[in-house]
SEFIZA-3560 file (N, C-alpha, C; in Angstrom, 3 decimals):
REM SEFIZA-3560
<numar><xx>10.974</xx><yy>-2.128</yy><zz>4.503</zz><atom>N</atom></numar>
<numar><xx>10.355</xx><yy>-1.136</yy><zz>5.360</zz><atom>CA</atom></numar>
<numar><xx>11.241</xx><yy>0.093</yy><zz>5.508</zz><atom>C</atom></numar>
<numar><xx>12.211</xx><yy>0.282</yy><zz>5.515</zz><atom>N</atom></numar>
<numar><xx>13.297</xx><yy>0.373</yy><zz>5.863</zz><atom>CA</atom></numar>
<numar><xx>13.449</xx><yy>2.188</yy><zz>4.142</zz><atom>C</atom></numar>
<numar><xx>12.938</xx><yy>1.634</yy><zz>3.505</zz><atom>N</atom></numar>
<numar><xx>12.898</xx><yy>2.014</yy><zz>2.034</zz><atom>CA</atom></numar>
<numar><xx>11.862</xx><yy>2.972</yy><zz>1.948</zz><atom>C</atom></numar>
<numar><xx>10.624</xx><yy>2.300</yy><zz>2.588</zz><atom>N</atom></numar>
<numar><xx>9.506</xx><yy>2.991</yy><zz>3.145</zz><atom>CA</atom></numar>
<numar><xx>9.444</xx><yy>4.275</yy><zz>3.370</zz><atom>C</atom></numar>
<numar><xx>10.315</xx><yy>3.957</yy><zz>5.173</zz><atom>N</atom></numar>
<numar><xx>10.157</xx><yy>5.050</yy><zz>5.882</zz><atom>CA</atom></numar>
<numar><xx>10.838</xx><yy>6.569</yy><zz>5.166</zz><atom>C</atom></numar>
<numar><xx>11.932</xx><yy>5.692</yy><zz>4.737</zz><atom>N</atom></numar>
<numar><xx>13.147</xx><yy>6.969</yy><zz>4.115</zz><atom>CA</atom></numar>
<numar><xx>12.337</xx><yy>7.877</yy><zz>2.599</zz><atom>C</atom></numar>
<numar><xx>11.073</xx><yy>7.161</yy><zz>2.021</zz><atom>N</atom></numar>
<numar><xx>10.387</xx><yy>7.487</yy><zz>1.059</zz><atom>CA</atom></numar>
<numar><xx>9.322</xx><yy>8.501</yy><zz>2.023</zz><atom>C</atom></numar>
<numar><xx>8.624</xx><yy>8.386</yy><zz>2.877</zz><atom>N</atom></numar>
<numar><xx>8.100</xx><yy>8.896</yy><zz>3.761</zz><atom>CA</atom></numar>
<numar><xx>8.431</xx><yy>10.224</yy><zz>4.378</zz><atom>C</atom></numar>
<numar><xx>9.988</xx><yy>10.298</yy><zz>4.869</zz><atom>N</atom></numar>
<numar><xx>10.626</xx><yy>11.234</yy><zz>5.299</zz><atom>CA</atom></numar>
<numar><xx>10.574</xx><yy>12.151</yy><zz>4.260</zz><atom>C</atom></numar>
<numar><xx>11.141</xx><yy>11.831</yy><zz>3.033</zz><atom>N</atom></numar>
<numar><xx>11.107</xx><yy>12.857</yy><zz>2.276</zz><atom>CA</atom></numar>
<numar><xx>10.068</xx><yy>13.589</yy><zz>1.533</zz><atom>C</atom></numar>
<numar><xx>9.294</xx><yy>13.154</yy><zz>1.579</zz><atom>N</atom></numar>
<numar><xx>7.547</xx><yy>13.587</yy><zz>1.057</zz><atom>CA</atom></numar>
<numar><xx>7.533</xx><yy>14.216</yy><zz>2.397</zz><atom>C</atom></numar>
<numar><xx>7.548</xx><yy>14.200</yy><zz>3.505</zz><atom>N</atom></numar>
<numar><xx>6.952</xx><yy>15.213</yy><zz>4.366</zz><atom>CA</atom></numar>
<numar><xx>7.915</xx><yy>16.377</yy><zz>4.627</zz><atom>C</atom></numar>
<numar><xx>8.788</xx><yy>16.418</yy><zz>4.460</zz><atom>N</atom></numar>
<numar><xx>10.350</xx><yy>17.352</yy><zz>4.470</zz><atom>CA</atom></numar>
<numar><xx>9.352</xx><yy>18.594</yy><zz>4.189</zz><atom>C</atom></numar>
<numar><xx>9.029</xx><yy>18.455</yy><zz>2.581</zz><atom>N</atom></numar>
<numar><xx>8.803</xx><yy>19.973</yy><zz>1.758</zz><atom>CA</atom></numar>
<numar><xx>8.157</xx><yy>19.407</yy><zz>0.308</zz><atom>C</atom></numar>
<numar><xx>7.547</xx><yy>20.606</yy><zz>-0.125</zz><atom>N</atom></numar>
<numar><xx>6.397</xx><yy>20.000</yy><zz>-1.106</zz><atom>CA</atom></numar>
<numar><xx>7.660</xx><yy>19.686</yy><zz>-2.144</zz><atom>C</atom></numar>
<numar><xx>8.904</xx><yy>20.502</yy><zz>-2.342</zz><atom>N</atom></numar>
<numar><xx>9.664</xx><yy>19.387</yy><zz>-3.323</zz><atom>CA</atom></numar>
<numar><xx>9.907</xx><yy>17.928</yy><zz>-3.008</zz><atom>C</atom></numar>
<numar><xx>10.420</xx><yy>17.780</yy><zz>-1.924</zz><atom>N</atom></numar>
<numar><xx>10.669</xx><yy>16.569</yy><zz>-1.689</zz><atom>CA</atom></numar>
<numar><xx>9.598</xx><yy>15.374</yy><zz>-1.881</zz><atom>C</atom></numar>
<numar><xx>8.144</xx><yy>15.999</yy><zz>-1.725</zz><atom>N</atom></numar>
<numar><xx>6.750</xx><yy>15.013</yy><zz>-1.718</zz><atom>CA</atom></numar>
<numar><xx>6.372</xx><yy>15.212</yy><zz>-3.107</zz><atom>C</atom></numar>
<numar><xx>6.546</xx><yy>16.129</yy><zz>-4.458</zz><atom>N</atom></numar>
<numar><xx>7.121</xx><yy>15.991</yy><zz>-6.034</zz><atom>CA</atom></numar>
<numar><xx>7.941</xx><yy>14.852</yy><zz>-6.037</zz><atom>C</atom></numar>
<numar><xx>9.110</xx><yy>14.612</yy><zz>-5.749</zz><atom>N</atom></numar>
<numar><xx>10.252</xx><yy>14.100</yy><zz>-6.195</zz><atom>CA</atom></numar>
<numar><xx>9.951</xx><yy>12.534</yy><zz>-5.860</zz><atom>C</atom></numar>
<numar><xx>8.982</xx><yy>12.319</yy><zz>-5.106</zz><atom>N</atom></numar>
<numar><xx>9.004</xx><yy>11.191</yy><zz>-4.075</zz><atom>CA</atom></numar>
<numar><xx>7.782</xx><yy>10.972</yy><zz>-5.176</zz><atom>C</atom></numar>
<numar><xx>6.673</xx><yy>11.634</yy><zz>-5.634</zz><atom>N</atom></numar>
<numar><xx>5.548</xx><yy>11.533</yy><zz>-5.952</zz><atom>CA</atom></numar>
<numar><xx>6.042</xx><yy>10.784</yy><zz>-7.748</zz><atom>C</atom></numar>
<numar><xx>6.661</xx><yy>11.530</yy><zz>-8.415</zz><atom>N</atom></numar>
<numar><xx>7.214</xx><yy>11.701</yy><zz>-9.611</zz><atom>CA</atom></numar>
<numar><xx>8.139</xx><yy>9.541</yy><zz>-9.522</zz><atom>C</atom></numar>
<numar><xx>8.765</xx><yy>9.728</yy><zz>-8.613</zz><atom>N</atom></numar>
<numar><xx>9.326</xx><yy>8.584</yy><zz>-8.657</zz><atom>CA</atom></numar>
<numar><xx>8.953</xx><yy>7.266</yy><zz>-8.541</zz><atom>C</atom></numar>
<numar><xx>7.741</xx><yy>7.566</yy><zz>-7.649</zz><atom>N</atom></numar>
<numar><xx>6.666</xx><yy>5.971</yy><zz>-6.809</zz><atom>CA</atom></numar>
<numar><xx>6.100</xx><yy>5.863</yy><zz>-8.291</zz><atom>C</atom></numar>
<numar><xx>6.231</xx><yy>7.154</yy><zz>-9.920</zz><atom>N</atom></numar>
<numar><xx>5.148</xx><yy>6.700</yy><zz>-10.722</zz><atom>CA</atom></numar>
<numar><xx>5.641</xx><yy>5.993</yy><zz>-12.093</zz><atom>C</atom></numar>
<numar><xx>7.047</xx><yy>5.644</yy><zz>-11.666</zz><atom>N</atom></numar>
<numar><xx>7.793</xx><yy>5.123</yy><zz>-12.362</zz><atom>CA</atom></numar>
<numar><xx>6.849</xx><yy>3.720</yy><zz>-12.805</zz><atom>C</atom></numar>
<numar><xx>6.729</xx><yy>2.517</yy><zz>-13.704</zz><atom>N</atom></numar>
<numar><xx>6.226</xx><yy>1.353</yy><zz>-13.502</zz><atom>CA</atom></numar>
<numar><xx>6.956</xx><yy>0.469</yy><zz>-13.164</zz><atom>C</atom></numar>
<numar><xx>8.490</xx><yy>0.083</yy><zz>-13.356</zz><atom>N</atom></numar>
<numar><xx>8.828</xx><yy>-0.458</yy><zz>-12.448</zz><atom>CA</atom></numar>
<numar><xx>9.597</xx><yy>-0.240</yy><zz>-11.406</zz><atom>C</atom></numar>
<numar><xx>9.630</xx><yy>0.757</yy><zz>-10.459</zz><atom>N</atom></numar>
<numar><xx>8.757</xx><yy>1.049</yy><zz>-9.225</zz><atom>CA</atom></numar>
<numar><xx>7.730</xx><yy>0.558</yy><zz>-8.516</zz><atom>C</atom></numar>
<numar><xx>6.957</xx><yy>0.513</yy><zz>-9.314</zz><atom>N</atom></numar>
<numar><xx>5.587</xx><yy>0.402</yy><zz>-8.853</zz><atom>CA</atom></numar>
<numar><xx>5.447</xx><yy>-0.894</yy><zz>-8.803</zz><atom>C</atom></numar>
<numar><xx>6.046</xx><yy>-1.733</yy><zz>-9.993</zz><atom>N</atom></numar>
<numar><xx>5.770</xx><yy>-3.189</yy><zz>-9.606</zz><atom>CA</atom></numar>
<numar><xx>7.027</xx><yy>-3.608</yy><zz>-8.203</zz><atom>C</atom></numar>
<numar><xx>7.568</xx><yy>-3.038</yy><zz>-7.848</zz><atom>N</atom></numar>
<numar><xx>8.709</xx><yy>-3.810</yy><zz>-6.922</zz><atom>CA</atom></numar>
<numar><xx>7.693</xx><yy>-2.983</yy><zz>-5.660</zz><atom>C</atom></numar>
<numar><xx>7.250</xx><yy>-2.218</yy><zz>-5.812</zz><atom>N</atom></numar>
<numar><xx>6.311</xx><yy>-1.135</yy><zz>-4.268</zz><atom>CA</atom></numar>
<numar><xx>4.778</xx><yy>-2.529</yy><zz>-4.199</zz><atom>C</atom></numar>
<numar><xx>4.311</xx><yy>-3.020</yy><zz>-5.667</zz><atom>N</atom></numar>
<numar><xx>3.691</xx><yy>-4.130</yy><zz>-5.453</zz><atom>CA</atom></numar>
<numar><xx>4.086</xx><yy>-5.608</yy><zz>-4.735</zz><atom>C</atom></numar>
<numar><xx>5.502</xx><yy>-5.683</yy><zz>-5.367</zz><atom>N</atom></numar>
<numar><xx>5.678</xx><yy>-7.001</yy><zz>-4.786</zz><atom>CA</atom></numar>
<numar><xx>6.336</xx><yy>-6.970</yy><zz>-3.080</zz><atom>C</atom></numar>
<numar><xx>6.824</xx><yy>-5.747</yy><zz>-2.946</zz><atom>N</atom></numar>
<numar><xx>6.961</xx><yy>-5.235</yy><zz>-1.303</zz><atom>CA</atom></numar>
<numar><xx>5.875</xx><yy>-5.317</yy><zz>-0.215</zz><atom>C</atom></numar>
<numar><xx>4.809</xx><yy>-5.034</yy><zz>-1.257</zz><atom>N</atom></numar>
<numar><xx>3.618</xx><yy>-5.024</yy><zz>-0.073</zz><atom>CA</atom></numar>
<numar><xx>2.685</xx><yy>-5.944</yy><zz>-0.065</zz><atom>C</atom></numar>
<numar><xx>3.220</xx><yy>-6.849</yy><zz>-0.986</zz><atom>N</atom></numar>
<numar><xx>2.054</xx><yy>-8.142</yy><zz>-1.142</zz><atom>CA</atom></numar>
<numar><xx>2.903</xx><yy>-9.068</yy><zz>-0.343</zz><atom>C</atom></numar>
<numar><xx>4.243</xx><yy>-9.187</yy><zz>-0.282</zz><atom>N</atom></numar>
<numar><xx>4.877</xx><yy>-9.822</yy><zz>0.760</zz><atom>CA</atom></numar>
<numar><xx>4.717</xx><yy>-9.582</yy><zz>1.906</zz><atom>C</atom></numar>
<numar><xx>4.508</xx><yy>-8.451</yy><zz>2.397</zz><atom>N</atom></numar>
<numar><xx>4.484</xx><yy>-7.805</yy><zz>3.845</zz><atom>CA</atom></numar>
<numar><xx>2.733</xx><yy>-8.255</yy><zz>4.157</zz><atom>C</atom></numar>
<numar><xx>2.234</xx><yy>-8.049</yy><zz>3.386</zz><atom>N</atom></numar>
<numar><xx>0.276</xx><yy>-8.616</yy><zz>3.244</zz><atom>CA</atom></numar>
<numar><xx>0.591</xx><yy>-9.801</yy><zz>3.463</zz><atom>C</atom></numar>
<numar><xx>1.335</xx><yy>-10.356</yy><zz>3.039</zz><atom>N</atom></numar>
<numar><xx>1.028</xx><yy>-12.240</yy><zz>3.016</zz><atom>CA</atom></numar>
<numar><xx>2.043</xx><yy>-12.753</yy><zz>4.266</zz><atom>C</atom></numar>
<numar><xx>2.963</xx><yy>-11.927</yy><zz>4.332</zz><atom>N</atom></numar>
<numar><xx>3.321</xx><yy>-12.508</yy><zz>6.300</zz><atom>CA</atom></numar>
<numar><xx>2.543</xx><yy>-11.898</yy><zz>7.456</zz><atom>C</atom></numar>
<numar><xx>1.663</xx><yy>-10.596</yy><zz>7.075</zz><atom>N</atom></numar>
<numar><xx>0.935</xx><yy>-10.410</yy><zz>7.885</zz><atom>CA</atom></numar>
<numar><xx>-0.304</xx><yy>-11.388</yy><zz>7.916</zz><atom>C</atom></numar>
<numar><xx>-0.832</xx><yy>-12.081</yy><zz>7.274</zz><atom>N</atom></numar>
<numar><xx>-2.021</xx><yy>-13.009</yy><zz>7.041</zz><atom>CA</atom></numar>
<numar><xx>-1.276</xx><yy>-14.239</yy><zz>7.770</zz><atom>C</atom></numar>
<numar><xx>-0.183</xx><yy>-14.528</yy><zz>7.088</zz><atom>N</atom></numar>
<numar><xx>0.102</xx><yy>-15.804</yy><zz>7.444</zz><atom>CA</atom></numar>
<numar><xx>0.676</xx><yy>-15.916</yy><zz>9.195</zz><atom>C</atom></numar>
<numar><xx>0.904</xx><yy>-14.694</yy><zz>9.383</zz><atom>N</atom></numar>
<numar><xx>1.427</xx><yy>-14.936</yy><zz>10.926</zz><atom>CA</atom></numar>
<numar><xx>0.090</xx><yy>-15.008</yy><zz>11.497</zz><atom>C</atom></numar>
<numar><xx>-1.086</xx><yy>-14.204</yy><zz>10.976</zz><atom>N</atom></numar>
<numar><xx>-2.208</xx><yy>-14.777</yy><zz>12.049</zz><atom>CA</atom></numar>
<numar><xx>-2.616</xx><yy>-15.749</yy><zz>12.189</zz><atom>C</atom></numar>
<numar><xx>-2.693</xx><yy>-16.543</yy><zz>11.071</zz><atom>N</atom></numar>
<numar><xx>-2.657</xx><yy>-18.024</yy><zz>10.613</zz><atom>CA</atom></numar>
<numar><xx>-1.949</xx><yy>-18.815</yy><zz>12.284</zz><atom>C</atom></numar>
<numar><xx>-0.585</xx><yy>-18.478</yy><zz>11.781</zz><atom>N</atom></numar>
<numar><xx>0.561</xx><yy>-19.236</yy><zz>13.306</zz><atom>CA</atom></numar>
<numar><xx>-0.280</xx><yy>-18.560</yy><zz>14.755</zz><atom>C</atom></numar>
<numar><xx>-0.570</xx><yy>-17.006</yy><zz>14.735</zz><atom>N</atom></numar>
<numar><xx>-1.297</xx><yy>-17.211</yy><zz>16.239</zz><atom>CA</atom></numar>
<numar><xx>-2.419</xx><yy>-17.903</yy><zz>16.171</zz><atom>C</atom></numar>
<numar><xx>-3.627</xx><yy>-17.945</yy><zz>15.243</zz><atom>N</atom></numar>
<numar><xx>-4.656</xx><yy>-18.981</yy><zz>15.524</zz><atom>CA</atom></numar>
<numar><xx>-4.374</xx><yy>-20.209</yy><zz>16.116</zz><atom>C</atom></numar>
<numar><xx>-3.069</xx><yy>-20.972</yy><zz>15.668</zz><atom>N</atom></numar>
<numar><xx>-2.873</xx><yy>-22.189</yy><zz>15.223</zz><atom>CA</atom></numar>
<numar><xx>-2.230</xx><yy>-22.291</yy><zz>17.115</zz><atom>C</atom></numar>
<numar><xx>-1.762</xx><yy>-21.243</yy><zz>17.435</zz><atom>N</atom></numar>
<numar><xx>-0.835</xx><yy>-21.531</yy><zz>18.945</zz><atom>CA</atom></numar>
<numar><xx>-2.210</xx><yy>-21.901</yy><zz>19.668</zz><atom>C</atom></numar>
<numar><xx>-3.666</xx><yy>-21.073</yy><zz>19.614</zz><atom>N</atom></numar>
<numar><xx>-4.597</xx><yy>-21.507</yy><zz>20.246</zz><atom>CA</atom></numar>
<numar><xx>-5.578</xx><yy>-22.461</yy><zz>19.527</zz><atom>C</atom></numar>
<numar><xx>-4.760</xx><yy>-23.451</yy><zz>19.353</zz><atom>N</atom></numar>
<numar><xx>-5.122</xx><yy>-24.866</yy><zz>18.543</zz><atom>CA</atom></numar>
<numar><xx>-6.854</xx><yy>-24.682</yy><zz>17.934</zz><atom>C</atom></numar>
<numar><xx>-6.775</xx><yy>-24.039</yy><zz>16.597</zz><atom>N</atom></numar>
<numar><xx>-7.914</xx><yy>-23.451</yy><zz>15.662</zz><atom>CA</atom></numar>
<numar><xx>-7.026</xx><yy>-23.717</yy><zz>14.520</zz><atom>C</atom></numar>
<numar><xx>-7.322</xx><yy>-24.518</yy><zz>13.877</zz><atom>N</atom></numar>
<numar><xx>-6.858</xx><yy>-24.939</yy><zz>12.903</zz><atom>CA</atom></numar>
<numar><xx>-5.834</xx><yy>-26.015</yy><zz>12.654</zz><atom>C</atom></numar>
<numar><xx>-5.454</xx><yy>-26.468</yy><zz>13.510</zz><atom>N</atom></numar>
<numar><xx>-3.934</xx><yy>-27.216</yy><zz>14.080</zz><atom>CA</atom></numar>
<numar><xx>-3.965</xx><yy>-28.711</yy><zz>13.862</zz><atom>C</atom></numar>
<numar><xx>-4.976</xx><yy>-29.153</yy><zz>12.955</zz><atom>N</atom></numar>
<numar><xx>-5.257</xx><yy>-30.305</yy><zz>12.780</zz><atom>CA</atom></numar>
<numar><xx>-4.951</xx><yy>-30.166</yy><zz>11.291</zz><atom>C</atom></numar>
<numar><xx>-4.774</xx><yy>-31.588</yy><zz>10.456</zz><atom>N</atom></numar>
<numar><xx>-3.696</xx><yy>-31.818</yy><zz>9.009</zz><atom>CA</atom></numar>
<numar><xx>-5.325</xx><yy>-30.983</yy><zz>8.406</zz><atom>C</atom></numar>
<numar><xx>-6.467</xx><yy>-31.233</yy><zz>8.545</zz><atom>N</atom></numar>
<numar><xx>-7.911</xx><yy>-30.730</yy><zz>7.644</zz><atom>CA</atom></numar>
<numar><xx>-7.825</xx><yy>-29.256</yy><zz>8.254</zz><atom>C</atom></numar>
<numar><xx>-7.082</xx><yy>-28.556</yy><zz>9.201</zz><atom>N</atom></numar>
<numar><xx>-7.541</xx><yy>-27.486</yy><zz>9.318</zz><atom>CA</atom></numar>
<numar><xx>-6.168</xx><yy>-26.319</yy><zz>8.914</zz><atom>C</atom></numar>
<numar><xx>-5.655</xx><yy>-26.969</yy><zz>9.114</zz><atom>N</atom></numar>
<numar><xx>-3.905</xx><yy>-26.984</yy><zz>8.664</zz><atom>CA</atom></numar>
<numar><xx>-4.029</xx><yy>-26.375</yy><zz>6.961</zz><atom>C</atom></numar>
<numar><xx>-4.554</xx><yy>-27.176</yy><zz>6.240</zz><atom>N</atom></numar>
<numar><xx>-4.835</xx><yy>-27.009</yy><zz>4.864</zz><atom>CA</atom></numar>
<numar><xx>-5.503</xx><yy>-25.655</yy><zz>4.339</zz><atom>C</atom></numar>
<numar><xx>-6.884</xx><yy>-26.294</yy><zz>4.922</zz><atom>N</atom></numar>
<numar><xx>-7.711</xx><yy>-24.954</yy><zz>4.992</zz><atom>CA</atom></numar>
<numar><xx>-7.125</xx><yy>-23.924</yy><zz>4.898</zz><atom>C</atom></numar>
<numar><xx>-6.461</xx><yy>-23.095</yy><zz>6.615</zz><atom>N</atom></numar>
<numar><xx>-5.771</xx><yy>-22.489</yy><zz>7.078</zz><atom>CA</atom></numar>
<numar><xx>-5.040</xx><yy>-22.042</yy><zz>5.489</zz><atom>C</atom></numar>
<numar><xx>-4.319</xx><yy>-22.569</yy><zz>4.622</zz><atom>N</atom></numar>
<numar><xx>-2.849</xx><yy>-22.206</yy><zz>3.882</zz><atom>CA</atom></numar>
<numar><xx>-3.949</xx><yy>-21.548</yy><zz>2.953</zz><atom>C</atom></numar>
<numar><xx>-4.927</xx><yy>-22.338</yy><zz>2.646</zz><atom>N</atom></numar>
<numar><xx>-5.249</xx><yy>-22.333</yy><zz>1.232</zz><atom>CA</atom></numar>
<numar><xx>-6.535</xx><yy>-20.771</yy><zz>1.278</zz><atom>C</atom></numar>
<numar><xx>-6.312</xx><yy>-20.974</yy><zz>2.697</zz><atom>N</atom></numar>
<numar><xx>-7.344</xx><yy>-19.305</yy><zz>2.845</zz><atom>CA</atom></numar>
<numar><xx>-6.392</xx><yy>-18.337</yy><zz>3.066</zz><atom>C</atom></numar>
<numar><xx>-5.437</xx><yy>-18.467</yy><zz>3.300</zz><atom>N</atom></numar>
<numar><xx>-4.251</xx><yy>-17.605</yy><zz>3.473</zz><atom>CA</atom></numar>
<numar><xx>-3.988</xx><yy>-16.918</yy><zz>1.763</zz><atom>C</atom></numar>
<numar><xx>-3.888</xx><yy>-17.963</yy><zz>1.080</zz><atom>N</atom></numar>
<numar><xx>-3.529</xx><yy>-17.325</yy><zz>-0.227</zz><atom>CA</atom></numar>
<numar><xx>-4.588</xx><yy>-16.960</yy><zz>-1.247</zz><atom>C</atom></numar>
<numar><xx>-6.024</xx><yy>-17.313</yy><zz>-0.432</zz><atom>N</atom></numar>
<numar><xx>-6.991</xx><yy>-16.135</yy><zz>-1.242</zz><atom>CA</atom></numar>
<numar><xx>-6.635</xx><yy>-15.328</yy><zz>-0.500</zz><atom>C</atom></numar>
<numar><xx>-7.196</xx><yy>-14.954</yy><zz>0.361</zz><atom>N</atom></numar>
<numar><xx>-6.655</xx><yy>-13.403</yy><zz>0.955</zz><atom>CA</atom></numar>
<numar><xx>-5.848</xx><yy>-12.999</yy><zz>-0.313</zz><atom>C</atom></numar>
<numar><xx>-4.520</xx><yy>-13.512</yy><zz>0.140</zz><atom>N</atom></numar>
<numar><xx>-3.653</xx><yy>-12.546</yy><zz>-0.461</zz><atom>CA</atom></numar>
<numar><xx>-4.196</xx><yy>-12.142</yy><zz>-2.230</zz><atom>C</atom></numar>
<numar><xx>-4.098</xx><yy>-13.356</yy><zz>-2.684</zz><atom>N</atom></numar>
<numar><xx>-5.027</xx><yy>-13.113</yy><zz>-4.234</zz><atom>CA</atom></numar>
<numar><xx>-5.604</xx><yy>-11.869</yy><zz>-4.311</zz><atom>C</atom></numar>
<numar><xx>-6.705</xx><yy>-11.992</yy><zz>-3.551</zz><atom>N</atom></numar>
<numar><xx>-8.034</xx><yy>-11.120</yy><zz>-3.132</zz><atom>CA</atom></numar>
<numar><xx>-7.338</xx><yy>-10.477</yy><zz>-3.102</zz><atom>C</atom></numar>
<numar><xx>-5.698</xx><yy>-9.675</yy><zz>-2.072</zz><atom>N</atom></numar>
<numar><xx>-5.228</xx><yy>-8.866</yy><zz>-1.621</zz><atom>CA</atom></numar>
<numar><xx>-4.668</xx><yy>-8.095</yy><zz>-2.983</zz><atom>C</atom></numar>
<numar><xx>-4.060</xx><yy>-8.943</yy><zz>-3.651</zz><atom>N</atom></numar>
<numar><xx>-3.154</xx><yy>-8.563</yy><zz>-4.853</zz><atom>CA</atom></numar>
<numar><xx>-3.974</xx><yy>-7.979</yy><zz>-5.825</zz><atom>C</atom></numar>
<numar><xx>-5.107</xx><yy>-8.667</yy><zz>-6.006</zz><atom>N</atom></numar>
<numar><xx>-6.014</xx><yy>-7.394</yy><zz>-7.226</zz><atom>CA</atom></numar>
<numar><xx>-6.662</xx><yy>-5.686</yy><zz>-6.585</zz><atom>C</atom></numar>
<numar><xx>-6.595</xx><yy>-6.403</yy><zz>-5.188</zz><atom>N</atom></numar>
<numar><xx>-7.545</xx><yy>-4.588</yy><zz>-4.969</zz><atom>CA</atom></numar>
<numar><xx>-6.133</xx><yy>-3.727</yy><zz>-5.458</zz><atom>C</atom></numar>
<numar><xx>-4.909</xx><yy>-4.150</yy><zz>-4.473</zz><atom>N</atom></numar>
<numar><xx>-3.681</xx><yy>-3.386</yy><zz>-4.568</zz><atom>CA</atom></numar>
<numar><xx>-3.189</xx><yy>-3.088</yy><zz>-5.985</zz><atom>C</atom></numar>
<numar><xx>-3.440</xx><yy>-4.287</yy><zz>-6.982</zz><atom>N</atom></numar>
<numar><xx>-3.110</xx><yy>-4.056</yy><zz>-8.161</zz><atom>CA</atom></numar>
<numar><xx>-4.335</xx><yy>-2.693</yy><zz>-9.115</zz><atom>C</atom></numar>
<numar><xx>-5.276</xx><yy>-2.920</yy><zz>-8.928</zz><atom>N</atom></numar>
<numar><xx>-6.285</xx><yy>-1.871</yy><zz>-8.838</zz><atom>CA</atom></numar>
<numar><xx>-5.766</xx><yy>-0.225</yy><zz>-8.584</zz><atom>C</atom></numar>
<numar><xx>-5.732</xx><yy>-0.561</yy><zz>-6.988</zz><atom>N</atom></numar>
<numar><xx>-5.019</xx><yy>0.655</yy><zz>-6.574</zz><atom>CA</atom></numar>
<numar><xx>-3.655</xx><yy>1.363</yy><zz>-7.010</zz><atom>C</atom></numar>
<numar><xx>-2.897</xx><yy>0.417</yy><zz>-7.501</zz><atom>N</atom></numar>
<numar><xx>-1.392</xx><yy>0.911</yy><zz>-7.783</zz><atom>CA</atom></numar>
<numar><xx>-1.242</xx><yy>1.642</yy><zz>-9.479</zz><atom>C</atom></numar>
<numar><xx>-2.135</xx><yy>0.920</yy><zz>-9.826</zz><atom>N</atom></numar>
<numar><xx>-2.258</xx><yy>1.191</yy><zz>-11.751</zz><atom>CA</atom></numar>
<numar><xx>-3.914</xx><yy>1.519</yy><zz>-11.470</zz><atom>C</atom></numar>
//
């Protein structure tokens, strides 16, 4: 995140800086590490809702427990082709 923001800062600075920033995100591998950054950050955001469902016992059983994982990682699947789509 951290990588993010500092990529962020400089694209809004000045139209060089949002070139330089632009020119660089179009590197490919770039782009695959900006993929695997945000499919991680996608898949703890899914999976932590997963853990709050689960605090208000929705899913919290070993059959719902399962479920729960195994819908977690379509999502992300699902998640990884739009993004992969979008990135290339």
């Amino acid at each position: 995140i951290p990588v993010f923001m500092l990529l962020l800062a400089c694209s809004l600075n000045n139209l060089e800086g949002f070139v330089k920033v632009q020119n660089f995100l179009a590197h490919p591998l770039i782009k695959f590490m900006l993929f695997g950054s945000l499919l991680a950050l996608f898949y703890h955001l899914i999976a932590g809702i997963r853990h709050l469902l689960m605090d208000f016992h929705l899913g919290d059983s070993l059959k719902g427990g399962r479920l729960g994982a195994r819908l977690v990682l379509l999502i992300t699947i699902i998640f990884a082709i739009f993004l992969g789509m979008w990135l290339w």
